[in-house]
C-alpha positions in Angstrom: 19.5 -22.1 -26.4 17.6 -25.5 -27.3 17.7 -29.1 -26.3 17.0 -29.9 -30.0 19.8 -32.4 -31.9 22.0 -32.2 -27.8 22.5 -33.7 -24.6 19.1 -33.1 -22.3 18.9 -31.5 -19.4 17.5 -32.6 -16.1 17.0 -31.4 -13.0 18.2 -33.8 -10.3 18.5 -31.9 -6.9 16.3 -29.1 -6.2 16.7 -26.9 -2.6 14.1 -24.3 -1.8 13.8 -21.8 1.5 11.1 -19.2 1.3 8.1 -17.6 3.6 5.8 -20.4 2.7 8.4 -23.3 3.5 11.9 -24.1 4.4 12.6 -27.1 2.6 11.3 -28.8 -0.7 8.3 -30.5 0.6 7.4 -27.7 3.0 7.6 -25.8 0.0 5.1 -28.2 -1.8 3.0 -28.2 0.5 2.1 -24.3 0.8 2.2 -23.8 -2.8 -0.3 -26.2 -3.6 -1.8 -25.3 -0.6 -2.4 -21.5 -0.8 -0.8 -20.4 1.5 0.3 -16.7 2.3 3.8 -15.6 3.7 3.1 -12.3 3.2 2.5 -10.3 7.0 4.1 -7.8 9.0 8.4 -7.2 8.5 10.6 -7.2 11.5 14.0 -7.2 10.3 14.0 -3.2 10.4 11.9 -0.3 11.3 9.3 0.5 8.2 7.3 3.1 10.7 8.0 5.9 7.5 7.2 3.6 4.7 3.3 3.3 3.2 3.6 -0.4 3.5 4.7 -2.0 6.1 4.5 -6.0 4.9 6.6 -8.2 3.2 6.9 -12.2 2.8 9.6 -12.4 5.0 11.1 -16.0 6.0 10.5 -16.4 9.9 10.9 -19.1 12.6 13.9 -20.9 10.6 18.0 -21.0 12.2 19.9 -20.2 9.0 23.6 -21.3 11.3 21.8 -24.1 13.0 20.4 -25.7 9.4 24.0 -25.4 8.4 25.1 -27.3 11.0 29.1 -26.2 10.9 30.5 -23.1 12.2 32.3 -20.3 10.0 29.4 -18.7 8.9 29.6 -15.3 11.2 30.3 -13.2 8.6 28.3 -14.4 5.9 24.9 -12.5 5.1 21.9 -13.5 5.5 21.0 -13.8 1.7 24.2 -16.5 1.5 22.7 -18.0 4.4 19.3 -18.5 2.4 21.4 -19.4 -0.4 23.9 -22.2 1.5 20.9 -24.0 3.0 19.2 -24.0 -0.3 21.8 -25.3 -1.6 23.0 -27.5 0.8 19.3 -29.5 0.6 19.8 -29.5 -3.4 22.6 -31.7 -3.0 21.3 -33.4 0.0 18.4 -34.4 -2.7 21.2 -34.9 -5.3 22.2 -38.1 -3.3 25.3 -40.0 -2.3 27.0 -39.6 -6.0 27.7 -35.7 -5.2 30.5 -36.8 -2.9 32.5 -38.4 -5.9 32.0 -36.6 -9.0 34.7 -34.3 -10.5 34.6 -31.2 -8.6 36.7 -29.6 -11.6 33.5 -30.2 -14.0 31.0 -28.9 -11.6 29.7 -25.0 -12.4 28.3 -22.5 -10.0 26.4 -20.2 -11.5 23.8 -18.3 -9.5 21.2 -15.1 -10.1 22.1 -12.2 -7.6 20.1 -8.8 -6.7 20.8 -6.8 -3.5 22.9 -9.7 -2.2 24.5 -8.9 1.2 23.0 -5.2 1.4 21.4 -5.8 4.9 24.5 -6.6 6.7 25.9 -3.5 5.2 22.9 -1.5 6.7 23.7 -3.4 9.7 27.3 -1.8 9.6 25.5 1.6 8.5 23.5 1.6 11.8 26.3 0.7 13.9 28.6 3.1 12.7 25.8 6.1 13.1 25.1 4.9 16.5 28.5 5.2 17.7 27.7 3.0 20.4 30.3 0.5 19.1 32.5 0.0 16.2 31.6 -2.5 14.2 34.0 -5.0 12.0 34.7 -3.8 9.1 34.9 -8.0 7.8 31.2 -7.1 8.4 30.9 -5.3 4.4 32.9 -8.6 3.1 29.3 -10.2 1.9 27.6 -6.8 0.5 28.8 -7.9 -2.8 26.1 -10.2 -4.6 28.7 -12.7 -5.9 29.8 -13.9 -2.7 26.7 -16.3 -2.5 28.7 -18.5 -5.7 32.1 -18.4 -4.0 30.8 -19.2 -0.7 28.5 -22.7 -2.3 31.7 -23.1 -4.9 34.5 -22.9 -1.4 32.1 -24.7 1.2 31.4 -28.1 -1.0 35.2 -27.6 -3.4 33.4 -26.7 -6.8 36.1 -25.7 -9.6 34.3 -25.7 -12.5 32.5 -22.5 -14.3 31.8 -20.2 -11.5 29.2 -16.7 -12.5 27.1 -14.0 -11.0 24.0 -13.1 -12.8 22.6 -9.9 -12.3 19.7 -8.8 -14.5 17.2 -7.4 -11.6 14.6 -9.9 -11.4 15.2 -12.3 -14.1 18.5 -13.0 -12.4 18.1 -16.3 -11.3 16.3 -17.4 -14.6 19.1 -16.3 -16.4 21.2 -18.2 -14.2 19.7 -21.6 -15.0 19.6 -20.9 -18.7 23.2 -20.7 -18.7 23.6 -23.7 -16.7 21.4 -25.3 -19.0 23.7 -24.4 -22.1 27.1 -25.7 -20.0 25.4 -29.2 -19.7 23.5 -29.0 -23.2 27.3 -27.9 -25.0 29.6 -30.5 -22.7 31.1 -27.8 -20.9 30.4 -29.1 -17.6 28.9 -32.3 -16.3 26.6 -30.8 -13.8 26.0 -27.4 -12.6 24.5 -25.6 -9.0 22.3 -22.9 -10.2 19.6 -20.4 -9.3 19.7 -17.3 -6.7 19.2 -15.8 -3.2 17.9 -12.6 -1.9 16.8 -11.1 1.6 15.0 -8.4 2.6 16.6 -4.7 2.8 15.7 -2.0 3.6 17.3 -0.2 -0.1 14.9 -2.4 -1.9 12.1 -1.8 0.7 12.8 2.1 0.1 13.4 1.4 -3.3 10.2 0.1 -4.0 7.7 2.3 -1.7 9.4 5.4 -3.9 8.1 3.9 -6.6 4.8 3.2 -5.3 5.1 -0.5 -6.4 3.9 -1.8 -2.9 0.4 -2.8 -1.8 0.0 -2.3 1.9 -2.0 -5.5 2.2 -0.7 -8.3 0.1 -0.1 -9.1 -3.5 -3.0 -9.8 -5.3 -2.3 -10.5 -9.0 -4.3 -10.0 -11.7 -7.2 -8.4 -9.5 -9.2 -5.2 -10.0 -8.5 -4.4 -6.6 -4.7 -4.6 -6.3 -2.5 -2.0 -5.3 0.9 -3.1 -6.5 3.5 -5.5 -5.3 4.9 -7.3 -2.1 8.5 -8.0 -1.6 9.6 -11.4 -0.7 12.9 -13.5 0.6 13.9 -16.9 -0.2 16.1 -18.9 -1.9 16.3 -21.6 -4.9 18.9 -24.1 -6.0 18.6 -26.8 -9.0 21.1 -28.9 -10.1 21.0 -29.6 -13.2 23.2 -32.5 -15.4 22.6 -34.4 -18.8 19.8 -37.2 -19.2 22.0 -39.6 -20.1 24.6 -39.0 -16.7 21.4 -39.3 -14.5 20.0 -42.4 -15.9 23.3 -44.3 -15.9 23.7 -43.6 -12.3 19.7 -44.2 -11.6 19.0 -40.5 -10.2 15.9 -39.3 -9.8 14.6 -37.0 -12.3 12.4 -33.8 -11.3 11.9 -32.3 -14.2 13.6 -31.7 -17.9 14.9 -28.0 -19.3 13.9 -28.3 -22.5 15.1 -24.7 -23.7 14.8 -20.8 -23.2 15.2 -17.4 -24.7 16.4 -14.0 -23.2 15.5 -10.5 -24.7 15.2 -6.9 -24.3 12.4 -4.3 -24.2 14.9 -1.5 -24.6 11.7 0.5 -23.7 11.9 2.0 -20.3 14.1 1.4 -16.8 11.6 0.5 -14.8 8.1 0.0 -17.0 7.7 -2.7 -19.3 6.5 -2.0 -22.7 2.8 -1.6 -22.3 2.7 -3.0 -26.1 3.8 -6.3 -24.9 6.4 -7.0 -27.4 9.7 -8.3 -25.6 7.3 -10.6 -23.2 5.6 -11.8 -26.4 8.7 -12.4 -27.9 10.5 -14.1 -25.6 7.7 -17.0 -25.3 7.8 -17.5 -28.8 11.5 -17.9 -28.9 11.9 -20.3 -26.1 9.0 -22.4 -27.5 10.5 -22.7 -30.7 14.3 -23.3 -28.9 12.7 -26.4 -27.4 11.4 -27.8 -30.0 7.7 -27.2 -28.9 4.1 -26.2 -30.8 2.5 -23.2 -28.6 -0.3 -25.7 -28.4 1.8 -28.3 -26.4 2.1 -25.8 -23.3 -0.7 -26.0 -20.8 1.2 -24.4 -17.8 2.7 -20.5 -17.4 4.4 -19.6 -14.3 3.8 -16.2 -14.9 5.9 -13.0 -14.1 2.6 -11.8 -11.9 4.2 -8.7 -10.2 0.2 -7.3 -9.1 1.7 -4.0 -11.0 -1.3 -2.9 -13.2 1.0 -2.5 -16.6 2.7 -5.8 -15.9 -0.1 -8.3 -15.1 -2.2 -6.2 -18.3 0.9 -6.4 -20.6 1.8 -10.3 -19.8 -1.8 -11.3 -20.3 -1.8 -9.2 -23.6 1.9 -11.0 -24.5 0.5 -14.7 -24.1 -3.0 -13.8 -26.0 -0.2 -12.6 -28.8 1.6 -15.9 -28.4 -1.3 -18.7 -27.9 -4.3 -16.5 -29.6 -7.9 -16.2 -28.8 -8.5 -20.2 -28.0 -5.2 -21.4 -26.6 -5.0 -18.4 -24.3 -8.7 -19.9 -23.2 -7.0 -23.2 -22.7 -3.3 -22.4 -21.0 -3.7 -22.3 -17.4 -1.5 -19.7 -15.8 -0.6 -18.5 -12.2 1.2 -16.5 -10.0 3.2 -17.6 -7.2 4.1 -14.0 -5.9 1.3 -13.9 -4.5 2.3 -16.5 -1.9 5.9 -15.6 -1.9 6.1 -12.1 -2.6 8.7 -10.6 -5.2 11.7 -12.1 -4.6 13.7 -10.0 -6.9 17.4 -11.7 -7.6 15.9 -15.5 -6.2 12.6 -15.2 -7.7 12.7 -16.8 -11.2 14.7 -19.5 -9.1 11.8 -20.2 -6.9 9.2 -19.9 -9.8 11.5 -22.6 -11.7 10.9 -24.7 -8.6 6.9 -23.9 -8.9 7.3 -25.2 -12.3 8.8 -28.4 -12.2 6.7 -29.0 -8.9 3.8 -28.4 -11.3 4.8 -30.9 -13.7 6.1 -33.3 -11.3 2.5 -33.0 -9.2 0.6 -32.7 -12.0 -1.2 -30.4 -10.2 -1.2 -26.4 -10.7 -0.2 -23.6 -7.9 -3.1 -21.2 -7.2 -3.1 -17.2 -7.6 -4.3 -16.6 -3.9 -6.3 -13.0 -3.0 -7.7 -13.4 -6.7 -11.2 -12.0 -6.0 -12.3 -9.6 -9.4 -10.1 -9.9 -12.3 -9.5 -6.5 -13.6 -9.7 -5.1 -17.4 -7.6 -7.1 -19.9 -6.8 -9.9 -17.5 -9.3 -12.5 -18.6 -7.5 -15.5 -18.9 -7.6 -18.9 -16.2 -5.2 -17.7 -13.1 -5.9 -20.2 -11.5 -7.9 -18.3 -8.7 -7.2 -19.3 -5.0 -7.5 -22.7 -5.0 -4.8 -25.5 -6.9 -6.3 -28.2 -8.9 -4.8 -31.3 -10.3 -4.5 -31.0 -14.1 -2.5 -32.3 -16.8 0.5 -31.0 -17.5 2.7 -31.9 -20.8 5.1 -28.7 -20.8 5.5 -26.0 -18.9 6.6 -21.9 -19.3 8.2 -20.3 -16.0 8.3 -15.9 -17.1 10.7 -13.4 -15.3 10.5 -9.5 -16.7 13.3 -7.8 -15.0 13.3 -4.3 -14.8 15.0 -2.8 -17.7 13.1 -4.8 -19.5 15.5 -7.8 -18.9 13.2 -11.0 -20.2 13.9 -14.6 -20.2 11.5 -17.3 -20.6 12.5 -20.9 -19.1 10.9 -24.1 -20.6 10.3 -27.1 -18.5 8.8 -30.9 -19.0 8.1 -33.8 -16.5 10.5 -36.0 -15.2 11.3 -39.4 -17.1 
């Protein structure tokens, strides 16, 4: 799971769609600038649900951004995923066109995956108005988002579905990482999609996980989490490949580290120890000093245990004076949760971070609660420099993996 003593690992095409932007730069440019895509949800009715909000992606033609037909019966999480995709190897450049599709992996994070077009079909079978297609339940599974970017651009190389809740798409480029790293493959298309549903919507007001305002990490005032939708891609290929074909370079994967709580289905261990673990190990798979990282990405849910129990995991980690020096931040508060996507689109926070130099804010940070005393960042981004970088995702079942990242060469 480290760099160390094998090929490096770079990151040369990056695709992003979420509530705060629909392309890479758009992307940049509300994450840096604070903005919020959390607000009122209008792909289904959420009159019987406490909270009513959710950062859902608006004002963006998924079939038009495509720009070929054949995509009637895919769901709108592939949709998110194919245009992320399709703007990751846009970014990639002319050299995708001729390298050898048989030593190209898919391997992408998935959570509810196509599960509102299935309530789609739900409603219209209820209804009775009309009856619906049953071709309609053919993207419910989540593993149709690799199969549809492995089919639409002829990828026949390693081809997997991640699914560890919300570390999914974390996991995803980790292995990705290891098929370049081990000369398994000589690039791979990773990371994850996820859309709004109203399971995970119920799901989550059940739990009384959702605040009916936004998410605001890390605060006193916070009343749990809000869902998000989006999308992340990263292609990723060895140092040495890039350079001889003079690629552009957006950031390095230096290394990672998965674990378990084996504590509870839902809670993390308020006792810190997989989260604390998992840094630890993915610092030392890459080769790094605690002391040489200045950025966390962190998980950031706006759950009281989690934002208490990840501070309490990286005071373990860095102690008293490096947790006063790391800088860390949660991007769920612009975003939302993305669930199966969002350690995707926190990877792309990272190496945006790195790339910018400059770090993404925790917006609607007004009164830091107990136990969370460390820099968030609060509300504002400010350039800063920034040697390596830690991107967290804590799944539910305790499901932890830590990615490690470092600027561009």
């Amino acid at each position: 799971m480290s760099n160390k003593d094998s090929r490096r690992v770079v990151v040369t095409g990056i695709g992003v769609v979420t509530s705060i932007g629909d392309s890479l730069a758009a992307f940049a440019n509300g994450l840096f600038g604070g903005k919020c895509g959390i607000g009122s949800l209008s792909l289904f009715d959420t009159t019987d649900f406490s909270c009513r909000v959710a950062a859902e992606i608006r004002g963006i033609d998924l079939n038009a951004r495509l720009g070929t037909p054949g995509t009637k019966r895919v769901s709108r999480c592939d949709l998110l995923g194919l245009v992320a995709a399709g703007e990751a190897i846009s970014n990639f450049g002319p050299a995708f066109k001729t390298c050898d599709r048989d030593r190209v992996g898919v391997i992408m994070g998935g959570g509810a995956g196509g599960m509102l077009s299935w309530e789609g079909y739900r409603r219209a079978v209820w209804s009775g108005r009309k009856r619906p297609r049953a071709s309609g339940l053919l993207a419910s599974s989540p593993s149709t988002m690799a199969d549809l970017i492995g089919s639409r651009w002829g990828l026949n190389g390693f081809r997997t579905t991640v699914t560890t809740a919300c570390s999914s798409s974390a996991t995803a480029i980790g292995y990705g990482f290891d098929l370049i790293r081990n000369g398994a493959q000589d690039m791979v298309v990773t990371g994850g999609s996820e859309s709004l549903s109203e399971l995970t919507f119920a799901g989550f007001n059940a739990l009384r996980l959702m605040d009916p305002l936004y998410c605001r990490p890390f605060d006193k005032n916070r009343q749990g989490l809000s869902l998000g939708e989006g999308a992340a891609v990263l292609i990723l290929e060895s140092y040495d490949r890039a350079r001889s074909r003079g690629a552009g370079i957006y950031g390095e994967v230096l290394g990672y580290a998965i674990n378990s709580d084996a504590y509870h289905m839902t809670s993390p261990d308020p006792e810190a120890r997989g989260m604390h673990r998992v840094m630890e190990k993915a610092i030392a798979a890459a080769g790094l000093h605690p002391d040489m990282i200045d950025y966390i990405n962190a998980h950031g849910t706006a759950t009281r245990v989690n934002d208490q129990a990840e501070t309490r995991a990286i005071r373990e980690v860095f102690g008293e004076e490096g947790s006063r020096r790391i800088h860390v931040s949660s991007t769920k508060s612009m975003v939302g949760h993305c669930l199966g996507a969002a350690g995707a689109v926190e990877a792309v926070a990272t190496v945006l971070a790195l790339e910018k130099q400059r770090l993404p804010p925790t917006i609607h940070l007004e009164e830091p609660d107990e136990g969370c005393d460390l820099d968030y960042v609060p509300n504002r981004s400010r350039q800063c420099e920034i040697r390596f970088a830690l991107s967290n995702s804590f799944a539910f079942g305790g499901n932890n993996t830590c990615l490690v990242f470092g600027r561009g060469a």
